[in-house]
Structures are given as structure tokens and as C-alpha cells.
N, C-alpha and C positions, 0 to 999 in steps of 0.2 A: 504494500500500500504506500500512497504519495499525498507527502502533506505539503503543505508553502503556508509559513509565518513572517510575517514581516518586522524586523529591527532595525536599529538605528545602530552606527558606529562615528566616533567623534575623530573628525581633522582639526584641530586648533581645538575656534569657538563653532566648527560649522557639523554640523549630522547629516549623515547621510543614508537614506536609506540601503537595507540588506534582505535578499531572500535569504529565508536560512529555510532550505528543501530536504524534506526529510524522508529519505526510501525506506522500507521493509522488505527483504528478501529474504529466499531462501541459501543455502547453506550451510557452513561455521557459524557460529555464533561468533559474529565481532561487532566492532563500534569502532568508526571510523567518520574521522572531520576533516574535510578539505575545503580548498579553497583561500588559501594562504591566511590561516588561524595562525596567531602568537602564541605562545605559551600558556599564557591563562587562558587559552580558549579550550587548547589540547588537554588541560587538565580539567575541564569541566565537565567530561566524559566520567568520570570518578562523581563528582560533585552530584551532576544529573540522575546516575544510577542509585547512590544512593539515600536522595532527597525524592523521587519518584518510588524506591521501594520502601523507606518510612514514611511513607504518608499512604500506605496500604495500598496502592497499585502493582498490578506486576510487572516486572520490566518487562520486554517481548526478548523469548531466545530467540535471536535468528540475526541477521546479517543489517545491520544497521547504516545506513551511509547519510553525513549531514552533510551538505554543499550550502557554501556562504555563496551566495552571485552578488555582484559580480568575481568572479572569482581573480582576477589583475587588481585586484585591490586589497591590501594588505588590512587585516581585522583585528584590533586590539578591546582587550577591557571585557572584564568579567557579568557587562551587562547582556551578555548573550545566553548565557546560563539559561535562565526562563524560556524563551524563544524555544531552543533545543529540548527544552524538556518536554514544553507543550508541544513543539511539533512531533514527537514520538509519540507521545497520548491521543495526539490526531490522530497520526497512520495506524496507529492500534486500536483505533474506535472507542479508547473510553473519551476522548471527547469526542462526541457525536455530533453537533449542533458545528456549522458553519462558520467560520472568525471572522470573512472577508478581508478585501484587500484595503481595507480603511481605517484597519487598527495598528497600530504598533504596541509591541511588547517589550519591555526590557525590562532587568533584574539578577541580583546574582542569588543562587541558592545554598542555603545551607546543608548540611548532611541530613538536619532531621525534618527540612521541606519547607525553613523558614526561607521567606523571602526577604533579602537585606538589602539595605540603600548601595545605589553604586552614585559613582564621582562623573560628574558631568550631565543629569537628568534634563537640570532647567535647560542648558543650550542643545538639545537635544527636543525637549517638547518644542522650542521657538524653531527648532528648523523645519521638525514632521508638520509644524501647523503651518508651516509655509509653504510645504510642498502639499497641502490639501488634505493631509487625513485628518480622518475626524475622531477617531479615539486612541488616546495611548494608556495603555497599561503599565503601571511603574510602582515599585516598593514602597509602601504606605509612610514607611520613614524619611521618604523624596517629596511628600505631598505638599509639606508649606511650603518649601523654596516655588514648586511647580505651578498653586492654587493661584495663583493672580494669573495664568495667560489665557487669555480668550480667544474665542476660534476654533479648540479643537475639546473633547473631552477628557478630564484628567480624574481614572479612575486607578486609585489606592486598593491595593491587594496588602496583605503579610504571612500568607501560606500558599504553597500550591493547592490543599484540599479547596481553599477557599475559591483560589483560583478557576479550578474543575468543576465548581458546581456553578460558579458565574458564566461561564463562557458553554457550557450545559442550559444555563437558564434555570436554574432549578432555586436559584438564591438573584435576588439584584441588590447592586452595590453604587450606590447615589455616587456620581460625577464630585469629587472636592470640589468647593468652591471656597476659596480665601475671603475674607473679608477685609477690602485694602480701602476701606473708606475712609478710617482714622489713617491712612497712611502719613499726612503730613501733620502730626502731630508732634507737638515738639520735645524733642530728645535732651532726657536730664546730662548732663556732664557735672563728671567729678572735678573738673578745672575748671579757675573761672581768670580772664585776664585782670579783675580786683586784686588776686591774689600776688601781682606785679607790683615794687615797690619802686616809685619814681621811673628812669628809663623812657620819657617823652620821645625823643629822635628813635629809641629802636617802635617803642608801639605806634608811631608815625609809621616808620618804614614799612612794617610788619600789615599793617593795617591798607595800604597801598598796595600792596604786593595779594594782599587776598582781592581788593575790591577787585582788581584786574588780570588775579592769575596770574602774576609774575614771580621769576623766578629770584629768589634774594638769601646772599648770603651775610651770615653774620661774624663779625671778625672781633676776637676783644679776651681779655684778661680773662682766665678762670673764676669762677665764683660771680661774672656780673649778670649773669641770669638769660644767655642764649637757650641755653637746653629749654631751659622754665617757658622763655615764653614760646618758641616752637611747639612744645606741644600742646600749646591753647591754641593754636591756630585752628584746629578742626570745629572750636567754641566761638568760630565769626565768620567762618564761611556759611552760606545760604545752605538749608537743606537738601538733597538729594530731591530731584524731580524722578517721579516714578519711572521714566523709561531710563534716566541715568541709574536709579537703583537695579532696575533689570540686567543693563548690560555690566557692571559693577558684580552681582549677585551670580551672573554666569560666568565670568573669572575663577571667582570663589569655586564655583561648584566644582569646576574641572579641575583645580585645586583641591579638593576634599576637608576643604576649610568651615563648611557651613555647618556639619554636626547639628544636621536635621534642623536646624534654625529657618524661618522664613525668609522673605529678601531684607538684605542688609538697607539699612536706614541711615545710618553714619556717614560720614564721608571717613575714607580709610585715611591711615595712618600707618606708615610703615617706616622703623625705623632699623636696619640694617645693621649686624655688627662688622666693625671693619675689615674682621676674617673673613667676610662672604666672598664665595669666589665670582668669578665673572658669570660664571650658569645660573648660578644664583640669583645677581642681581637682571639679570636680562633674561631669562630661563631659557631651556631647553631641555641636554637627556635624551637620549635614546628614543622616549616617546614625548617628544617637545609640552611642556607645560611652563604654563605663566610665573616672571620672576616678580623679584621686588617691584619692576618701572610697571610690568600691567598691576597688580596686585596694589598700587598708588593710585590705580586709574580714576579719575575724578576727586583725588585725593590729594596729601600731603607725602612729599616721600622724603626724608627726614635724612642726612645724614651729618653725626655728628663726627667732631674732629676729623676733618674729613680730607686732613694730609697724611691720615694713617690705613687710608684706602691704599689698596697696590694699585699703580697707576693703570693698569690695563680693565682694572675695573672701573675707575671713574672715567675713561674713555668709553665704554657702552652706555654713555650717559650722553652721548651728542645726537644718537639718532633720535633717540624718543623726546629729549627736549627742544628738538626741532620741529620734528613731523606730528610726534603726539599718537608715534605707533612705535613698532618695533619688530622689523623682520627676524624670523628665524630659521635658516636653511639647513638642511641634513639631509641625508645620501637618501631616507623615504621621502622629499618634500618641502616644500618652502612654508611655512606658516606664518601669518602677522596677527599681534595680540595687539589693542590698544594700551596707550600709557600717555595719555595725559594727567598731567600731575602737576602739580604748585611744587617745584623744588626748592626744600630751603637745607642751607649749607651753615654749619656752624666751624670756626677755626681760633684757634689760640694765634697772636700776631710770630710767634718764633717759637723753637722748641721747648724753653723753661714757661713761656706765657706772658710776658713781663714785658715785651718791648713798646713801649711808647706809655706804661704804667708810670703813673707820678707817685703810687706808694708803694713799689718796688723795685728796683734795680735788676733791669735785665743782665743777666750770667754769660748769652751768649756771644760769640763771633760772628761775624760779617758773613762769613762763607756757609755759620750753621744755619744761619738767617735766608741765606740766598738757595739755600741746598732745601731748607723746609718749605718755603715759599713754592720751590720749582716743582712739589711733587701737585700743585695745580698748575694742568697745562695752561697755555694760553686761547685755543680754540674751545677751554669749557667754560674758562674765566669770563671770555665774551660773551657767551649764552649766558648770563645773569644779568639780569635787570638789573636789581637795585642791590647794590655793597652797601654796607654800614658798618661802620664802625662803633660797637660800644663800648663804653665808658665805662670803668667801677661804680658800683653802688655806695653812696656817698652815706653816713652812718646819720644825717639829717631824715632823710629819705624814708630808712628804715621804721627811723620811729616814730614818722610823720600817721597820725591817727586820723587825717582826711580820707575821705571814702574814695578810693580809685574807679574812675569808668569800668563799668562793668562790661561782660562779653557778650550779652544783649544789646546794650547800647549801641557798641562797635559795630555789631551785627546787621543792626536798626539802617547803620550809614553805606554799609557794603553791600547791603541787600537794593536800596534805592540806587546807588552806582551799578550794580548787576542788574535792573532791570533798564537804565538810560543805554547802558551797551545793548544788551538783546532789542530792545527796540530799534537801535540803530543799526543794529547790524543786520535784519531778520530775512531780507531781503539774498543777504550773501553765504547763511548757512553758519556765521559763526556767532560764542555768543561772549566773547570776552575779549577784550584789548590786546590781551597778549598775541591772538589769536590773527590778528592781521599781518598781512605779506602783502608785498608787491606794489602794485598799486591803489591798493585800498589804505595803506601808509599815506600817499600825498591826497589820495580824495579826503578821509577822514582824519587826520593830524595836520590841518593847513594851520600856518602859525603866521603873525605877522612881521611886519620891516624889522621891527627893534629884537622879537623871538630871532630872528633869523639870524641878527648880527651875532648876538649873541652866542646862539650854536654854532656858528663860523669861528667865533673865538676859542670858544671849549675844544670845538675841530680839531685845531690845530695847535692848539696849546699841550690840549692833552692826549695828543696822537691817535684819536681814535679810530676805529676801522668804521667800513659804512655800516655794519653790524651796530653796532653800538651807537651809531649812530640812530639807527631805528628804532634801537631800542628806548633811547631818549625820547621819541616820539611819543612811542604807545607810553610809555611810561606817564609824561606829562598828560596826554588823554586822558589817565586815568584819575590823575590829582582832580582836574578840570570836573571829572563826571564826578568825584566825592562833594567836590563843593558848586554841582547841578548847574555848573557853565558848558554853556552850550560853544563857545571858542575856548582854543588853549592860549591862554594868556603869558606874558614874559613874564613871569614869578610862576608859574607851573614849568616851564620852561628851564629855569631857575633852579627849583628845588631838584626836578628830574637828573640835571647836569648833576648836581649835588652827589647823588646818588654812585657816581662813577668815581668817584675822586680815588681811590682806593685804588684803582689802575693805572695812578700817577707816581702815589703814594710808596707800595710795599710792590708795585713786580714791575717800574721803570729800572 
């Protein structure tokens, strides 16, 4: 007998449909899967037998053969498990009742017939409903991530028995349906940027750098509170809009990050230890998965002291904060994950910490200075918007018992600058400052006579490349939209230049 079930297999973030065709013949009894299966597929032949024989069916003796089609396509992930098991129960008539060519099934099984979550479900339901079926069956621990897509039916198993009697008819099992109404509901954070003592010029910076999506690093004495406030950044950017939380949320999954959780609400936060190696921070592997730059994606991606990176890893740091994606090519296949991300860079000015400190006397030499300095290139150094340098935390400050702007507040002024960009921009498909190239630079950053002289000055003063040049622009844009002008003014102009000095400063 000949059964056809329909699954899904994952390239990146994309599914692809698979028959998985299942004969019963006569002869030997064997069990055989072709069609260029990986290794967890080859062993699911164990898994299948005897998750089908504790769940009180009997296996068929006879000559078994499973064909993945198309068969030139390599099949990875233990979400085939199910597929295989039910299409045996086909060809052997305990499932009697028709599945049709409209459902997909995935799942990996247990020995005793439980059905377990597999890694990748959510981008996997968004492709099958793209290519038109109308129901996919998936491990009931996959349900919340899966319960928000519309379009296709998302029905929750967690046994084969249970399985057998649905797809029989003999039991019906209600379609999940999530309830993402409160989705934009606002998310408690354990930090608050109050918790920041004085630091005016970095919460400026800091604060500019979110309304616009800029990338900015922080440069300054140990103990003046870079760490601290980088990680309140995630407490003033806008909430996650639901189709960013989607695409955010299917990272994660193929990841195996979500631990049955529903779609993430957060905006992530990734913070890298400086051992990570280059696969790491840009991912890939044998079976290419998303690094630190996707797993940022609409995020923050945090690295600290970040001349203790081995340079070949902050080098995988120029394509995604360019393009805002990240190819990844290996001998199966090219893959590209997203990784747009807010880069923020924290560094000590020289090896001890101290250089250009009024309350302690830097240790080091000239050359330790110029050799710590050098392990940021110069091609990364220009993809950063905005430099600053902070300052110690002055002992006034600390014990100043005025109440600090909160990270709602902040929040309050980044969110009105993030709606003046999307409405300016809506036309061209982007929705943040940072975000423009080309010639939407000179349409949307026109500056006047006196802006101009002045950027001519900085030009050439402080030698900088057309890069940075542009980046002056969008920068000022942004200042401009926090304080709801509609021209970039020559004091937006002004502060933005500000922002570079630090490429005068420490790596002339």
C-alpha cells in the first residue's frame, strides 16, 4: 500500500514543502528512508517504531520504503518524525479517513508516542500559509509561538493516539487561536534610565541614537556608567509592532530559544562575551543558524569593551550594519538572516582606563595606546554615528536626591521622532533615519548656506570620509525630528558634527 503526507523542511527562515511517500511491500522485513535524509532523519526509523508500537498499534512486518521528494534536496530536523509515522498508519489502514493535500504535519516523536516541540514551527506555519494550505498539524508545545498566524489552521496534537483518532474523525481538536489583542500592552522593565546619576551629554547621545536607530559608541573611564546605561536602552525604544515581533519571534524559533513561550514582545538585547567566535557572532554550522547580528534583529546588540573582540570578529560587523542583513554561504547553500540592530559599543580610552581621566593618572605608553586603539578598524569606526565620550561620575551627582527623567518620558520623545520618520519616509519603504542611502540623503537632509559652510569646515578639518559625512546628515535629521522641526537647522548641524570629534581625537 501507498500513502503521501505532506511536511515542511527549513532553509534559513524559509519552509519548504516535502512529500514524504510511504510504500508497503512485500518481502524482508526492512525500513528504509531515502531521499537524501541527514542523520536525525535516519534515526527516526528507531524513534517511529517504537513511538507507533507504544501507543498500541502494530508496526507492519514487511518491507517498508519512505521517499522524501523532492528527492535533490537535502532534509534536515527531527520535524519529520510525525509525517513518517503517520504515513505508515496510512499505508497500513489504521488511519483510514483521507488527510488530503492541504494539510501539513510536523513533529518529532518520543519513544512512548509523545509528541515534542521541534525548532523552527512559527517560520515554517508563515511559509505553508503562503504557499496555500490550509491546515498544519504541529506539537501542542509549538502552539503559542504558532496561535497568532492567520490564513491557515493551527491545530495542537501531544500524542500520536490522539493524533489517530483526529485525523480518523473519531475525536475533533478546535484550531489554536492566540489571543494577541492585548499585544501592545506595555512591558514592565527591571531598569529604568532614573536609575542614571547625572551623565547629561551620554543620555543626550544615547537618546538620539535610539530616536533614529543609530549606531553609537561609548568611550570613557571604568566605573562612569556605559554598561548601566546601554542596557536601558531596550526601556526607550518604541514597542515591537506585531509583524516586527513575528519576524523577531521566527529567528528565535529556529534558534530553539522560545521554550514554548509565545511571540516575543521585547525588543532583544544581546550582549556577546568577547570569547564569541566569528560563527557565533554572525552564525552559521554545518546547518547554518542565526548568530548574535540576526538574534539583535530589531534590537540592541551590545558589545562591551569591545577592543577585546578578536578583530576578525568585529569585522563580521560591517555587512549587517550596512545592509541590515547578513549572508551566509556553505558548500549546501547561500542563506540570508536579517540583523538590523541599534549597535552600541562601549570602550575604556587605553589599556589601564585612565587616559584623559582628571582623577587618575594614566600608566600607559604611547604605543600601548596606539596598539589598543588599533584593534578598532577604521572601516567599523566609520559605521558609527554618534562617538561620545564620557566623563566620571562627579560625587555631587551621586548624591544629588533630584528625581532623574524617567524611561517613559524619554520614551514619550523617541516614540513622536519614530512616528515624524515613518510618516516621512512611508512612501520609500523605510522607517528610521538611519535607514536612508543614496539619494534620499540630499532629498530629505537639505541643510542651508550657513549648515553647509559649516560641514565644509568639519570636512576638512577633520578629514572625514563621504561616509561620515552622511552620517552627519541622518544624524542631524534626527536631532531636528526630537525637537519636531521640520528643516535641519545649523545647531542640529552643530551638535551632529559634535558627535565625530573622537575620530580627531584618539585614532588621528
Amino acid at each position: 500500500m501507498l500513502s503521501k503526507i505532506k511536511t515542511c523542511v527549513l532553509y534559513g527562515l524559509e519552509g519548504y514543502e516535502i512529500d514524504v511517500e510511504t510504500d508497503l511491500s512485500g518481502g524482508l522485513p526492512n525500513f528504509s528512508i531515502v531521499g537524501l535524509p541527514d542523520i536525525s532523519i535516519k534515526e527516526s526509523k528507531e524513534r517511529v517504531r517504537s513511538a507507533v508500537k507504544n501507543s498500541g498499534y502494530s508496526f507492519p512486518v514487511s518491507r517498508i520504503t519512505v521517499n522524501l521528494a523532492p528527492a535533490n534536496l537535502k532534509k534536515e530536523g527531527s520535524q519529520i518524525d510525525l509525517p513518517i509515522a503517520v504515513g505508515i498508519l496510512a499505508a497500513s489502514k489504521i488511519i483510514k479517513e483521507k488527510i488530503g493535500n492541504k494539510t501539513i504535519i510536523i513533529g518529532e516523536l518520543s519513544l512512548d508516542g509523545k509528541i515534542t516541540a521541534v525548532e523552527g514551527a512559527l517560520p515554517m506555519v508563515i511559509s505553508m500559509r503562503n504557499n496555500n494550505f490550509e491546515r498544519i498539524i504541529i506539537p501542542e508545545d509549538n502552539k503559542e509561538e504558532c496561535g497568532a498566524i492567520e490564513g491557515i489552521e493551527v491545530v495542537p496534537v501531544n500524542n500520536l493516539i490522539r493524533l489517530v483518532e483526529y485525523l480518523n474523525k473519531e475525536i475533533e481538536i478546535d484550531p489554536f487561536k492566540n489571543d494577541y489583542e492585548k499585544f501592545n500592552q506595555l512591558e514592565v522593565f527591571n531598569e529604568d534610565f532614573s536609575e542614571i546619576k547625572g551623565q547629561p551629554a551620554m543620555k543626550r547621545a544615547v537618546e538620539i541614537a535610539a530616536a533614529g536607530m543609530h549606531n553609537v559608541l561609548l568611550l570613557g573611564s571604568p566605573g562612569s556608567g556605559k554598561t548601566m546605561i546601554a542596557r536601558r536602552i531596550p526601556t526607550i525604544l518604541p514597542d515591537l509592532t506585531f509583524e516586527e515581533s513575528l519576524e523577531v519571534t521566527k529567528i528565535y524559533s529556529i534558534s530553539g530559544l522560545l521554550s514554548g513561550k509565545g511571540l516575543i514582545r521585547k525588543r532583544p538585547f544581546r550582549s556577546p562575551h568577547h570569547t564569541s567566535s566569528r560563527v557565533a557572532m554572525a552564525g552559521g554550522g554545518s546547518k547554518p543558524s542565526p548568530g548574535e547580528v540576526s538574534l539583535a534583529h530589531y534590537g540592541v546588540l551590545f558589545l562591551d569593551e569591545i577592543p577585546e573582540f578578536p578583530k576578525n570578529v568585529l569585522e563580521v560587523l560591517r555587512q549587517p550594519m550596512e545592509d541590515g542583513k547578513i549572508s551566509i554561504s556553505r558548500a549546501n547553500g547561500s542563506f540570508t538572516f536579517p540583523a538590523k540592530f541599534m549597535f552600541v559599543a562601549a570602550m575604556n580610552p587605553c589599556c589601564c582606563g585612565y587616559l584623559g581621566d582628571s582623577t587618575h593618572e594614566c600608566t600607559c605608553t604611547q604605543s600601548q595606546i596606539d596598539k589598543y586603539l588599533g584593534k578598532i578598524s577604521g572601516p567599523l569606526l566609520n559605521r558609527i554615528d554618534i562617538q561620545v565620550e564620557v566623563s566620571p561620575v562627579k560625587y555631587e551627582d551621586l548624591k544629588n536626591t533630584n528625581e532623574e527623567e524617567s524611561s517613559s518620558e524619554i520614551k514619550k520623545r523617541i516614540i513622536n521622532a519614530r512616528n515624524i520618520q515613518k510618516e516621512r519616509y512611508k512612501e520609500i519603504g523605510i522607517i528610521t533615519n538611519s535607514e536612508l542611502s543614496g539619494r534620499y540623503i540630499s532629498k530629505y537632509c537639505k541643510t542651508n548656506s550657513e549648515s553647509e559652510s559649516l560641514l565644509k569646515s568639519a570636512f576638512e578639518t577633520l578629514g572625514l570620509s563621504a561616509r561620515a559625512y552622511n552620517k552627519i546628515l541622518k544624524v542631524a535629521r534626527t536631532i531636528a525630528d526630537l525637537e519636531g522641526c521640520e528643516n535641519i537647522k545649523t545647531i542640529h548641524v552643530a551638535e551632529a558634527i559634535q558627535y565625530r570629534n573622537l575620530d580627531r581625537k584618539y585614532w588621528r
